[in-house]
Legacy VTK file of the C-alpha trace (Angstrom):
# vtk DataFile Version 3.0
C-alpha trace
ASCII
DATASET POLYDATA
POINTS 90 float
0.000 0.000 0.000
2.989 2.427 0.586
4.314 2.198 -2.599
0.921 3.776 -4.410
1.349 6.884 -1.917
4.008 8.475 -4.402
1.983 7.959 -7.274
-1.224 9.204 -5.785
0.854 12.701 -4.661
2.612 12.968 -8.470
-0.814 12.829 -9.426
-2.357 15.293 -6.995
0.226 17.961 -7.595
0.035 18.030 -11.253
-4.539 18.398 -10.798
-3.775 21.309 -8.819
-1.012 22.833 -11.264
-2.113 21.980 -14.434
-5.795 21.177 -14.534
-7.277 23.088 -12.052
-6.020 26.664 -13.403
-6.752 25.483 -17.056
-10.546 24.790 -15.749
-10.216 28.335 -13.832
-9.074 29.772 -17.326
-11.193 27.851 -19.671
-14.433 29.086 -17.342
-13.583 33.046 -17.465
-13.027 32.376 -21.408
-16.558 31.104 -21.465
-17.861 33.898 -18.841
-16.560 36.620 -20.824
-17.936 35.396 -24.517
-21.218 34.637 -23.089
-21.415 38.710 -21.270
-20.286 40.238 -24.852
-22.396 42.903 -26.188
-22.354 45.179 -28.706
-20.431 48.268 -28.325
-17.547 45.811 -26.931
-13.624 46.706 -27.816
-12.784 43.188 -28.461
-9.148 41.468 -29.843
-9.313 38.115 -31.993
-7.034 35.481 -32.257
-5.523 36.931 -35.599
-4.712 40.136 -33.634
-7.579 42.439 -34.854
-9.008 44.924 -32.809
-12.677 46.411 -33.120
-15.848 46.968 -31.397
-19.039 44.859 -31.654
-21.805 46.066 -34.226
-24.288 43.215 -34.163
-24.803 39.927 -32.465
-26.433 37.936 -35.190
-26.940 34.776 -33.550
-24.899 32.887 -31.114
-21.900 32.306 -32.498
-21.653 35.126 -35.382
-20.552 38.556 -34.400
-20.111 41.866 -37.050
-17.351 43.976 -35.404
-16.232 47.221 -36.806
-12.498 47.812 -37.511
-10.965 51.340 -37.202
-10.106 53.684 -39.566
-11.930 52.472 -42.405
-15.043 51.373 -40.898
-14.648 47.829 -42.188
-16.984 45.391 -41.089
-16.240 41.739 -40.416
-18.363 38.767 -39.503
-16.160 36.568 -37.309
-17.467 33.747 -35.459
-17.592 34.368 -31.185
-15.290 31.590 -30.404
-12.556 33.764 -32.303
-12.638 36.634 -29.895
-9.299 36.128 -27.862
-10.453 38.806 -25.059
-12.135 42.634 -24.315
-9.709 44.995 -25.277
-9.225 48.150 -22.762
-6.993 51.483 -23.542
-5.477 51.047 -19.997
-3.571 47.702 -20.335
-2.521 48.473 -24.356
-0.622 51.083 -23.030
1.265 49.480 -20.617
LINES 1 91
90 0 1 2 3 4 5 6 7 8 9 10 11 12 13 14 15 16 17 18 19 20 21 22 23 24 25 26 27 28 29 30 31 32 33 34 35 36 37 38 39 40 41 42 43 44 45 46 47 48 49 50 51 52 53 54 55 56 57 58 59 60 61 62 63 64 65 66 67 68 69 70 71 72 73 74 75 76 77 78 79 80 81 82 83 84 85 86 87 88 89
């Protein structure tokens, strides 16, 4: 029985260093693209910044890209996080 305890501790240390936070993370992701709305400064995965237009269904979003005005339909799982003036300048 003393020989599993090493095992059983190797696997609890690498639950709570490598699964729990990715569960943590994984939840706020899925928080913060369920709360979006439009008016939102938002960053993709590609790098692309703009702000929300329309939410046409669950999963589509129009966002507006500065300076042209361009519009893009991207789909809401590629929106990477809200974008905020105060940490871009840091």
């Amino acid at each position: 029985m003393l020989q599993y305890i090493p095992v059983l501790l190797i696997f609890l240390i690498f639950y709570l260093l490598l699964f729990l936070p990715m569960q943590k993370q994984k939840k706020q992701l899925a928080d913060m693209m369920a709360a979006l709305k439009n008016g939102d400064t938002v960053v993709t995965n590609g790098g692309i910044i703009g702000s929300i237009q329309t939410i046409l269904d669950d999963d589509t979003l129009v966002i507006r890209v500065k300076p042209d005005n361009v519009k893009l339909q991207i789909a809401r799982s590629a929106v990477a996080s809200l974008y905020s003036e105060r940490t871009a300048n840091k």
